[in-house]
Backbone as a chain_set.jsonl record, in Angstrom:
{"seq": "XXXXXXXXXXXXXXXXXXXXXXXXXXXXXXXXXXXXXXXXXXXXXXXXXXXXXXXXXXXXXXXXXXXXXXXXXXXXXXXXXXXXXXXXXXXXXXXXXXXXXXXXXXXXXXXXXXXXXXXXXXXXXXXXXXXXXXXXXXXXXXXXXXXXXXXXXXXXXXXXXXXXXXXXXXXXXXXX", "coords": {"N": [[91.007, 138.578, 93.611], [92.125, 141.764, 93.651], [94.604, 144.083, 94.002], [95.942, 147.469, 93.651], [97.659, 150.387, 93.681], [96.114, 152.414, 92.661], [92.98, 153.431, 89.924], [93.036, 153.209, 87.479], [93.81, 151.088, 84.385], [96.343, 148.87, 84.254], [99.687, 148.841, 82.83], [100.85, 146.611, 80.515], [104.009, 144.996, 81.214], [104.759, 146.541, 82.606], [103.665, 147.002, 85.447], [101.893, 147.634, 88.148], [100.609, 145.859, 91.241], [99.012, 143.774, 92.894], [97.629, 140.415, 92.625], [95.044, 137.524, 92.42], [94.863, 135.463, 90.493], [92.459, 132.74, 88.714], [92.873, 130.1, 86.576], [91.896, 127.457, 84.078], [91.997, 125.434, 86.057], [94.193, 125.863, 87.607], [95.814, 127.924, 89.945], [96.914, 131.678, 90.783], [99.618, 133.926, 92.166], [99.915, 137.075, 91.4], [102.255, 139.108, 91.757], [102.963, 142.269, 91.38], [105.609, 144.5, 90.594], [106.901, 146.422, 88.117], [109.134, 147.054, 85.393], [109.635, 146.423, 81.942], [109.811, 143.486, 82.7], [108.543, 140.633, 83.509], [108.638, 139.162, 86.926], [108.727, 135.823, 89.038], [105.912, 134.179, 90.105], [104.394, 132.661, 92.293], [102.492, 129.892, 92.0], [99.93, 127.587, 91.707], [98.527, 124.047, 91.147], [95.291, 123.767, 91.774], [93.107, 122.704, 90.602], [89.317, 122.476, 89.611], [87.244, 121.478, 91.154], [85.921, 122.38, 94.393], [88.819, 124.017, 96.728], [90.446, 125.03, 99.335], [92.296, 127.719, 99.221], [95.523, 129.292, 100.388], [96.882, 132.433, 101.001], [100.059, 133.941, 101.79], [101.541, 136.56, 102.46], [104.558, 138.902, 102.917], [107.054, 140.791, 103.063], [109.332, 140.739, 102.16], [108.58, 137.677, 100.657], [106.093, 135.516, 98.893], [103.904, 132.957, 99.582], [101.971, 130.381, 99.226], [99.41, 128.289, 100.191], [97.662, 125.254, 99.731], [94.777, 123.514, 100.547], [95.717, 123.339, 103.217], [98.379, 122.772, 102.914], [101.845, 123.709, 101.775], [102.283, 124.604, 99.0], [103.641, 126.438, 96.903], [106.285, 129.086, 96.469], [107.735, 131.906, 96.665], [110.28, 134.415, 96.464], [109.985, 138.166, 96.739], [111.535, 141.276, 95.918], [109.518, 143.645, 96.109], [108.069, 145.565, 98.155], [104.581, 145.187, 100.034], [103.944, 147.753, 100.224], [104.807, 149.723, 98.921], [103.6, 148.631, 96.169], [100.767, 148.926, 96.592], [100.741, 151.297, 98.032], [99.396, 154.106, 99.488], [96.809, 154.823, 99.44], [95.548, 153.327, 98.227], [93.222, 150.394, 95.864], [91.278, 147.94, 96.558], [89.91, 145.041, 95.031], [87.341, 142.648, 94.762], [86.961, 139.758, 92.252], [87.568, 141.289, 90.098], [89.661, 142.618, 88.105], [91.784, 145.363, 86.173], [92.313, 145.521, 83.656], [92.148, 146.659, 80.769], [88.853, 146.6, 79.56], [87.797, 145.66, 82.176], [88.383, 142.325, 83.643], [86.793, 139.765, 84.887], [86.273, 137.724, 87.265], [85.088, 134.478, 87.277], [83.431, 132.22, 88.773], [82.711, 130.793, 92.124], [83.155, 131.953, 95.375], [84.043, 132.04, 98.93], [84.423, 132.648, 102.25], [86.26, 134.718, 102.308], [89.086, 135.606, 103.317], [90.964, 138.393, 105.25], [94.177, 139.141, 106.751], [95.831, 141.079, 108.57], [98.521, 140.844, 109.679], [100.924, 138.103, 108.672], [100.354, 135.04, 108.395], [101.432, 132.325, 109.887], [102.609, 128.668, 108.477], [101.404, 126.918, 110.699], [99.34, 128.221, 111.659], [98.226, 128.207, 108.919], [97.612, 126.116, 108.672], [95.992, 124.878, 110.841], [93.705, 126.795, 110.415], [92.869, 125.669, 108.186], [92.044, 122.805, 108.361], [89.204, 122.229, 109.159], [88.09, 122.594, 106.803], [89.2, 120.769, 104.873], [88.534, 118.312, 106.623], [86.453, 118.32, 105.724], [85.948, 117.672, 103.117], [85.152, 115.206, 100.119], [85.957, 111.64, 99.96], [86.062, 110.685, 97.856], [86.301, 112.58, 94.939], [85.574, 111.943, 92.259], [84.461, 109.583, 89.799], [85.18, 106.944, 87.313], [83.761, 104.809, 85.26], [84.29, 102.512, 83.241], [82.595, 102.369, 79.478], [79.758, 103.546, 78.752], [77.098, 102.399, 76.446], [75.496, 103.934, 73.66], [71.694, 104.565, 74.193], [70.353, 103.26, 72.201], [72.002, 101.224, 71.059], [72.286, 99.877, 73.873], [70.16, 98.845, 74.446], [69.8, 96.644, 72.304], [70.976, 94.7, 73.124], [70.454, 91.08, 74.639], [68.275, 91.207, 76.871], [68.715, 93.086, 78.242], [68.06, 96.861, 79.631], [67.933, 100.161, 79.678], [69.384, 100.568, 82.225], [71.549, 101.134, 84.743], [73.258, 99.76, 87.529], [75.629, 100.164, 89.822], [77.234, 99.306, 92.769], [78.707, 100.785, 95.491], [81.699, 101.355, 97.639], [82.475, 103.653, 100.558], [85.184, 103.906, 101.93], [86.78, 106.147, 104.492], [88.557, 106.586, 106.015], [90.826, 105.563, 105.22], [90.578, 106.864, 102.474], [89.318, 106.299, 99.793], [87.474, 104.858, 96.785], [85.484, 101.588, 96.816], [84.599, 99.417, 94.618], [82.019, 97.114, 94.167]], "CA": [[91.371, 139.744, 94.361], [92.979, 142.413, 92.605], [95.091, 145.532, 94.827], [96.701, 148.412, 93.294], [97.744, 152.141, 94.223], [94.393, 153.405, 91.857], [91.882, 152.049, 89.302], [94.072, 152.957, 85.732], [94.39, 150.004, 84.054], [97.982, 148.728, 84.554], [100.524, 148.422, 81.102], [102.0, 145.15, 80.058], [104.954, 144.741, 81.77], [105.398, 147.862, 83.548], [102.413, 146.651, 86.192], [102.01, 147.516, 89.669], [99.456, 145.658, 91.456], [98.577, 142.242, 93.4], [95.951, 139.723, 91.981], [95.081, 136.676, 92.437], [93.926, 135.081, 88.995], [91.808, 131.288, 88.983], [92.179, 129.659, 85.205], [92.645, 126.491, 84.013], [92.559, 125.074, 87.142], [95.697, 126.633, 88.6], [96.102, 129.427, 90.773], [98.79, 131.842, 90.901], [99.22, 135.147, 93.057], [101.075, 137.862, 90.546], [102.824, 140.231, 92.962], [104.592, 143.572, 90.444], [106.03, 146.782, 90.524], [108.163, 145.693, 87.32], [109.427, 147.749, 84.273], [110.178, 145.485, 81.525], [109.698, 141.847, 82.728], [107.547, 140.121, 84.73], [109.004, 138.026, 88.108], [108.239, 134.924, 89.254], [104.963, 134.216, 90.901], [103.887, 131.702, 93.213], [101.399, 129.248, 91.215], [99.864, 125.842, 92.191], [97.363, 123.599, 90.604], [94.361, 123.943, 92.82], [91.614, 122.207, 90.299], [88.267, 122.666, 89.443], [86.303, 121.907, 92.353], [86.529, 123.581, 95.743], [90.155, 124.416, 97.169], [90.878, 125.897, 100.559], [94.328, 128.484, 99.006], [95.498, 131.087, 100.848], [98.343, 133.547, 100.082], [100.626, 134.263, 102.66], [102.753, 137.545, 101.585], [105.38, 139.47, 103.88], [107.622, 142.023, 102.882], [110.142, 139.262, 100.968], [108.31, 136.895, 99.811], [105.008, 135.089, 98.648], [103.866, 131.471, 99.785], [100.809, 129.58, 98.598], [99.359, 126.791, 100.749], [96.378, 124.608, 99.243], [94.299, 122.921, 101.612], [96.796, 123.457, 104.309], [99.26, 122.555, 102.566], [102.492, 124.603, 101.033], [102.762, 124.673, 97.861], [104.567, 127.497, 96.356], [107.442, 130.212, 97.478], [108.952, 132.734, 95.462], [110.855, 135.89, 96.8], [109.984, 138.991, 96.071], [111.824, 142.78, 96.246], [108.723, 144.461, 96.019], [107.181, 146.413, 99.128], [103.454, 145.503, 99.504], [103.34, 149.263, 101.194], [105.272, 150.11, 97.574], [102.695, 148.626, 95.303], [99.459, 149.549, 97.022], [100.651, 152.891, 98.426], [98.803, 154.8, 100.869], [95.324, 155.099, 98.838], [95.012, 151.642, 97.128], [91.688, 149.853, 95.773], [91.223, 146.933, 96.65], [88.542, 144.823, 94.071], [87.309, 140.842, 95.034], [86.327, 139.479, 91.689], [87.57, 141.788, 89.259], [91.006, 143.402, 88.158], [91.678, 146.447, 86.005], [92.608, 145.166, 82.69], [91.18, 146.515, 79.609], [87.324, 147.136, 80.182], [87.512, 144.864, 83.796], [88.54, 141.175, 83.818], [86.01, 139.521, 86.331], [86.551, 136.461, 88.208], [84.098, 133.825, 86.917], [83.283, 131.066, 89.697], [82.686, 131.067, 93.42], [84.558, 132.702, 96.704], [83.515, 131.652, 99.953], [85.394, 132.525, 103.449], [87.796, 135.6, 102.138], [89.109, 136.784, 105.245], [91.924, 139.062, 105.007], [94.611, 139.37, 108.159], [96.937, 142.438, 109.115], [99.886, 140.357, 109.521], [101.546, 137.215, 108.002], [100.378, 133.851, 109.608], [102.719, 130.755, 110.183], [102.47, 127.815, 108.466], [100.922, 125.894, 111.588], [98.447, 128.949, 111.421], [97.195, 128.242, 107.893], [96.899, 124.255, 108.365], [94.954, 124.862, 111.687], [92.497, 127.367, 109.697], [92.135, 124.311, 106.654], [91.991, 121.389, 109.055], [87.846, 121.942, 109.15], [87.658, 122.377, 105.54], [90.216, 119.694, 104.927], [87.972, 117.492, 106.751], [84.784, 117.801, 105.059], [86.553, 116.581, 101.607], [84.645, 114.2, 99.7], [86.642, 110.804, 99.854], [86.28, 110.5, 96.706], [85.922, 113.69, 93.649], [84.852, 111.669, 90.91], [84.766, 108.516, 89.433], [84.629, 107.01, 86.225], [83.838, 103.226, 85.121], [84.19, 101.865, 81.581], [81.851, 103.532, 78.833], [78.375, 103.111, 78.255], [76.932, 102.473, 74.82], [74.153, 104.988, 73.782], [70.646, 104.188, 74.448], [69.585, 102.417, 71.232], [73.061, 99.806, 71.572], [72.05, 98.527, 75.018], [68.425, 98.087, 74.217], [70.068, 95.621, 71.437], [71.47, 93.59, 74.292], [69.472, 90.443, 75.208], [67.28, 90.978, 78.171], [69.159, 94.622, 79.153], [67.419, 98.113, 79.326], [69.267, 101.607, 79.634], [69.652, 101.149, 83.338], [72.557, 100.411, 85.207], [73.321, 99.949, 88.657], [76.766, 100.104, 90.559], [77.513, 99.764, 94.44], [79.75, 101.528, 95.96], [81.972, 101.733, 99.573], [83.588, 104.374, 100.38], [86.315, 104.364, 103.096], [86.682, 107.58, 104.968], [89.566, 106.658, 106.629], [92.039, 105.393, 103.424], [90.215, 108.057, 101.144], [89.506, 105.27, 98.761], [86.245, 103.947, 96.804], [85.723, 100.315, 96.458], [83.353, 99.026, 93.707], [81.488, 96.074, 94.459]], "C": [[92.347, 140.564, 93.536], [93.325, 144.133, 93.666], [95.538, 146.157, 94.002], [96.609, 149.938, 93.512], [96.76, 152.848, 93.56], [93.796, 152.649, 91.061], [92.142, 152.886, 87.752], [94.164, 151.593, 85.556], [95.794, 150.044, 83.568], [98.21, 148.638, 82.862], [101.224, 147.166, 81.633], [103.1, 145.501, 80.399], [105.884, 146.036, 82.151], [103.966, 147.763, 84.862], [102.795, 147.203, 87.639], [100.546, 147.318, 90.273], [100.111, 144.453, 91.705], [97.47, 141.957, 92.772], [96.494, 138.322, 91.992], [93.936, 136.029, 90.92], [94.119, 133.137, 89.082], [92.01, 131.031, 87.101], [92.982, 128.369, 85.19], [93.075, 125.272, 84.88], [94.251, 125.12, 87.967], [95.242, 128.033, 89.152], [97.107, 130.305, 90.8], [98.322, 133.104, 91.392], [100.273, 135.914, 92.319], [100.765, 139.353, 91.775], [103.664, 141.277, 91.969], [104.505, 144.669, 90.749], [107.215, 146.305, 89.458], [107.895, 146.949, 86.045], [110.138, 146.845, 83.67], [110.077, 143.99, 81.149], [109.379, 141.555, 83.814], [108.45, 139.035, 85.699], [108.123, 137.231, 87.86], [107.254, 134.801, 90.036], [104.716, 133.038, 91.271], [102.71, 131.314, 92.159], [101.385, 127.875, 91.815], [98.384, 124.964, 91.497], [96.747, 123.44, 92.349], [92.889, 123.044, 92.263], [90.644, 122.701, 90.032], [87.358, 122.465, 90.201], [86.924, 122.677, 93.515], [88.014, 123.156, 96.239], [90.024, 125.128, 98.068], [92.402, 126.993, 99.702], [94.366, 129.537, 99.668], [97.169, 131.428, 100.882], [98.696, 134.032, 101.37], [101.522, 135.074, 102.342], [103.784, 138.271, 103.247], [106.189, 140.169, 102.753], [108.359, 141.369, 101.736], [110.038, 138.528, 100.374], [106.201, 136.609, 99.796], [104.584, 133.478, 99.286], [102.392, 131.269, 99.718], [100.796, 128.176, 99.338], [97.591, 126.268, 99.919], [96.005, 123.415, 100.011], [95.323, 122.452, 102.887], [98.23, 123.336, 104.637], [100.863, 123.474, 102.046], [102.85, 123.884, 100.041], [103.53, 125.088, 96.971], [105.131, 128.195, 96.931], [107.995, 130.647, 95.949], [108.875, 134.293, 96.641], [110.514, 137.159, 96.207], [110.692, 140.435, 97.273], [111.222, 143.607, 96.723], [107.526, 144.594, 97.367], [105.994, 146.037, 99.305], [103.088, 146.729, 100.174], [103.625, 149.696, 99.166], [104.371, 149.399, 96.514], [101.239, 148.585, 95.214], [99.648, 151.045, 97.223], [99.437, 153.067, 99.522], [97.113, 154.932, 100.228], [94.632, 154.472, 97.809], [93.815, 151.6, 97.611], [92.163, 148.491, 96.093], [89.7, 146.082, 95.931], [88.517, 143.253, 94.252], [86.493, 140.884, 93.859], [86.441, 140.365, 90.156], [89.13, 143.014, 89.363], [90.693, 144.38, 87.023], [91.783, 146.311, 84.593], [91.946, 145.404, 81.463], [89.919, 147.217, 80.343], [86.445, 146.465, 81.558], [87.437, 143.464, 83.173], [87.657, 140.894, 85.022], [85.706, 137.839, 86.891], [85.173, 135.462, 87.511], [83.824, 132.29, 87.695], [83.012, 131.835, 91.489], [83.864, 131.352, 94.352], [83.513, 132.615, 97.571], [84.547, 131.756, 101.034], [86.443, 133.421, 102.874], [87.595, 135.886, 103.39], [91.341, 137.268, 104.419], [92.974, 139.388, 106.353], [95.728, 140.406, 108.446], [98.335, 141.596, 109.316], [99.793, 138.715, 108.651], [101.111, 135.69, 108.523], [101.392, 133.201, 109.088], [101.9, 129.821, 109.402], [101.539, 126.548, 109.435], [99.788, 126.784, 112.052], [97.495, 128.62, 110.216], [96.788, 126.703, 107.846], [95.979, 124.873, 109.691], [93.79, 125.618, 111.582], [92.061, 126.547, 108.63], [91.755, 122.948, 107.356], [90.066, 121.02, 108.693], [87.517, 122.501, 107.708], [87.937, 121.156, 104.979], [88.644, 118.723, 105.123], [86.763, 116.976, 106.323], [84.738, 117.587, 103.331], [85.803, 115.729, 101.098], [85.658, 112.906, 99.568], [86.792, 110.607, 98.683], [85.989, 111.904, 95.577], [85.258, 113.482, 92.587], [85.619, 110.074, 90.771], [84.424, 108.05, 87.996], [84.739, 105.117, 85.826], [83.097, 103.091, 84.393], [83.353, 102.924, 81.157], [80.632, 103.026, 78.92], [77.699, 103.488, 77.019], [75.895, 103.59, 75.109], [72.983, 103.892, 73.88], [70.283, 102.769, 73.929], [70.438, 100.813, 71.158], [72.274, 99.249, 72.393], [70.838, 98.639, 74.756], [68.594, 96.88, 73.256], [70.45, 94.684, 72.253], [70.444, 92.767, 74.757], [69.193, 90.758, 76.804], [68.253, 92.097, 79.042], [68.228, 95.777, 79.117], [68.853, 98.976, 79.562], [69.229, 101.51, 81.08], [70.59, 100.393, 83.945], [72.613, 100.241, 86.804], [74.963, 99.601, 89.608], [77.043, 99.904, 92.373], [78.646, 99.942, 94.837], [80.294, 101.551, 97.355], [82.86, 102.343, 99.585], [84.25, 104.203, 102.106], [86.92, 105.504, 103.686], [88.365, 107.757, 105.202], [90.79, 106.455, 105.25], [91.689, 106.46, 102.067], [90.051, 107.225, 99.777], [87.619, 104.708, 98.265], [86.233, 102.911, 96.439], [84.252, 99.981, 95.69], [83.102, 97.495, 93.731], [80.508, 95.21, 93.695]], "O": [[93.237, 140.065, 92.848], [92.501, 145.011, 93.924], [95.741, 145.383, 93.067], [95.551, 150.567, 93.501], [96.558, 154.0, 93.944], [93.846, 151.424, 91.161], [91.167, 153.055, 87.02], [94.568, 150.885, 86.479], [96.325, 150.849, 82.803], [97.389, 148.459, 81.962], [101.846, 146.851, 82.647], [103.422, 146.558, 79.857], [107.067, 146.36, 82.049], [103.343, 148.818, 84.977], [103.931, 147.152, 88.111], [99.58, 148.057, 90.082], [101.154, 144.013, 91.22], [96.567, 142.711, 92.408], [97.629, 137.904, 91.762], [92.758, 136.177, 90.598], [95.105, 132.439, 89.32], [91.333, 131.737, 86.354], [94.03, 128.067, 85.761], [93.972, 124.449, 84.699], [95.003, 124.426, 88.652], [94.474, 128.903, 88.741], [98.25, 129.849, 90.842], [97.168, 133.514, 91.268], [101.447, 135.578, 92.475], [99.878, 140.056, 92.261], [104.874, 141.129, 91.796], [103.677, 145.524, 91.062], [108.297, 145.88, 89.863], [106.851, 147.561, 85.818], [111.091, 146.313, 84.239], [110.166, 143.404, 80.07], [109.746, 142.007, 84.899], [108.94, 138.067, 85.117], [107.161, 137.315, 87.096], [107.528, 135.405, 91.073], [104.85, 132.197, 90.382], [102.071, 132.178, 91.557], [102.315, 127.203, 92.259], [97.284, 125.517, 91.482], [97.251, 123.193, 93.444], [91.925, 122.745, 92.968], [90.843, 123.908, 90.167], [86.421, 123.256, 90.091], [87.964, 123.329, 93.607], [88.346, 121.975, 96.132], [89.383, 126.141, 97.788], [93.542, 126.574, 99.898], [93.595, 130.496, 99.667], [98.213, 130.781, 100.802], [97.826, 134.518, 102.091], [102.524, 134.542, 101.865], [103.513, 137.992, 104.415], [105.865, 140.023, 101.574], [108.019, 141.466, 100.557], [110.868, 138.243, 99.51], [105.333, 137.231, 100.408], [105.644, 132.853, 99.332], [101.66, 132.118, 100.227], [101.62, 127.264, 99.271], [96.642, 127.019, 99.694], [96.751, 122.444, 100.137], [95.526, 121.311, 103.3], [98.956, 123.528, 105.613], [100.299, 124.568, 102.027], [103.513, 122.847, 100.034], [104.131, 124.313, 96.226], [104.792, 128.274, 98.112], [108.383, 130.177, 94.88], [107.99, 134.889, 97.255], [110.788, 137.24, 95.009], [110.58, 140.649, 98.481], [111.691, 144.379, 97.56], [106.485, 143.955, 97.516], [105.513, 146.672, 98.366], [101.974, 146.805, 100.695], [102.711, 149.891, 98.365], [104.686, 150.039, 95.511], [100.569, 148.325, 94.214], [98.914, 151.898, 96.724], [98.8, 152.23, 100.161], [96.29, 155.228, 101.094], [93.744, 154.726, 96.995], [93.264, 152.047, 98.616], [93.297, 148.057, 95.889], [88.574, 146.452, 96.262], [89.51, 142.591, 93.948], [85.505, 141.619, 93.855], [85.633, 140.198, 89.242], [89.49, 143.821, 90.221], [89.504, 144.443, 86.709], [91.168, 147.252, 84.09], [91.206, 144.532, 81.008], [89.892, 148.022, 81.273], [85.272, 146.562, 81.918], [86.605, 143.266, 82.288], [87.701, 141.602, 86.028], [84.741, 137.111, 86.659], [84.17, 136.143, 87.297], [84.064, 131.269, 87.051], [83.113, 133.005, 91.859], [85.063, 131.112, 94.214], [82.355, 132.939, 97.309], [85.553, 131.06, 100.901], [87.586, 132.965, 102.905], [86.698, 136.201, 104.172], [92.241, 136.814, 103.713], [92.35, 140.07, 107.166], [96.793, 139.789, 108.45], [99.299, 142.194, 108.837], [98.764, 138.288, 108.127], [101.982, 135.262, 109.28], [102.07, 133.441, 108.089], [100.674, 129.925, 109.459], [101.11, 125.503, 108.947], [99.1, 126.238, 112.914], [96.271, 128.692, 110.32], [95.89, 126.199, 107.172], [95.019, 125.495, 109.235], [92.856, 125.397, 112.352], [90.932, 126.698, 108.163], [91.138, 122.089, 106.726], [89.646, 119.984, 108.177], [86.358, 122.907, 107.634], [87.008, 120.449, 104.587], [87.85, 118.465, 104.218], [86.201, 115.884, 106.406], [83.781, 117.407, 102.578], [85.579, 115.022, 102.08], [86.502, 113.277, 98.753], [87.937, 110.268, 98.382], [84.775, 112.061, 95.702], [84.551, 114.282, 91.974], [86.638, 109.571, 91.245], [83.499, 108.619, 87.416], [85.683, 104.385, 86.125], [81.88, 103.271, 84.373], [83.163, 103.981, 81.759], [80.563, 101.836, 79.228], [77.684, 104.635, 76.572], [75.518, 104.05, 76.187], [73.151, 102.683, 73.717], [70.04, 101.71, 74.508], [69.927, 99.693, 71.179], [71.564, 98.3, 72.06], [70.513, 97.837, 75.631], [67.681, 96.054, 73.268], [70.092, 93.568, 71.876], [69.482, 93.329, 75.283], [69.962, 90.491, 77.728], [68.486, 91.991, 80.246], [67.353, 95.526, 78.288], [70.058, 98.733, 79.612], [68.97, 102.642, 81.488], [70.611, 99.169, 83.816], [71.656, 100.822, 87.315], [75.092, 98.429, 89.961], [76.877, 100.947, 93.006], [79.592, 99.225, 94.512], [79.498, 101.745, 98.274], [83.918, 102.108, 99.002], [83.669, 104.408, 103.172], [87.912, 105.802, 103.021], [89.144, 108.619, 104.796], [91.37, 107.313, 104.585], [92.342, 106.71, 101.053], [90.675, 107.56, 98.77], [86.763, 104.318, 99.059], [87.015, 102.785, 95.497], [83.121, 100.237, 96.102], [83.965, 96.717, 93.326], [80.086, 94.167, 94.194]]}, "num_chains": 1, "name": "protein.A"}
């Protein structure tokens, strides 16, 4: 998401504009109207697969919850009436930078809200994402030789087989 009072691309550290920029697996929500030097922005590792985050701004500050969680807080000076203005763009997927920076991954469920929610607002909007979590993300167990190795192995082929239980409730997989 990328706001600002028109569609000039902003200068290095004289910026005015909101954006939310995904790399690296982190998140971070850069909030400026700065001459000079850039403030502090709310950032949180969020990962590489899916993340519920949502950006909670108000007049003073910023706050970052990830999957319902809070994560980040930082204060800010800066107006969001004063760095949109009265006849801001608003762009999902692409900020102003150069010849257009453009978001590269999925967005699912923007919703945008006229005021500020609560804390016990943004967990009770993640609770039914929250819950449909995979217990587990990934797993990884020992290496496996290449092909031509385990065919050298008496009486192996290239196929393996693992069983698995996963526990919903402890969030845990048990290998069996």
């Amino acid at each position: 998401m990328y706001a600002a009072p028109g569609s000039s691309a902003p200068t290095y550290q004289s910026e005015t504009y909101l954006g939310i920029m995904q790399k690296s697996g982190s998140t971070t929500l850069e909030r400026y109207k700065n001459s000079g030097s850039r403030p502090t922005n709310p950032s949180a590792s969020t990962g590489n697969d899916w993340a519920r985050v949502d950006i909670v701004m108000t007049e003073t500050d910023t706050k970052m919850y990830v999957n319902g969680k809070a994560v980040s807080k930082e204060d800010s000076s800066y107006a969001l009436s004063d760095i949109v203005g009265k006849n801001g763009i608003l762009q999902i997927g692409k900020a102003n930078w150069g010849s257009g920076e453009y978001y590269k991954g999925w967005i699912d469920n923007l919703r945008i809200e006229s005021r500020a929610l609560s804390a016990d607002e943004v967990k009770e909007l993640a609770s039914d994402f929250v819950s449909t979590l995979p217990a587990v993300s990934g797993a990884s167990v020992g290496t496996a030789p290449d092909r031509e190795t385990a065919l050298n192995y008496r009486g192996t082929d290239d196929h393996t087989a693992i069983t698995t239980q996963i526990d919903q409730e402890k969030r845990r997989l048990h290998l069996m």
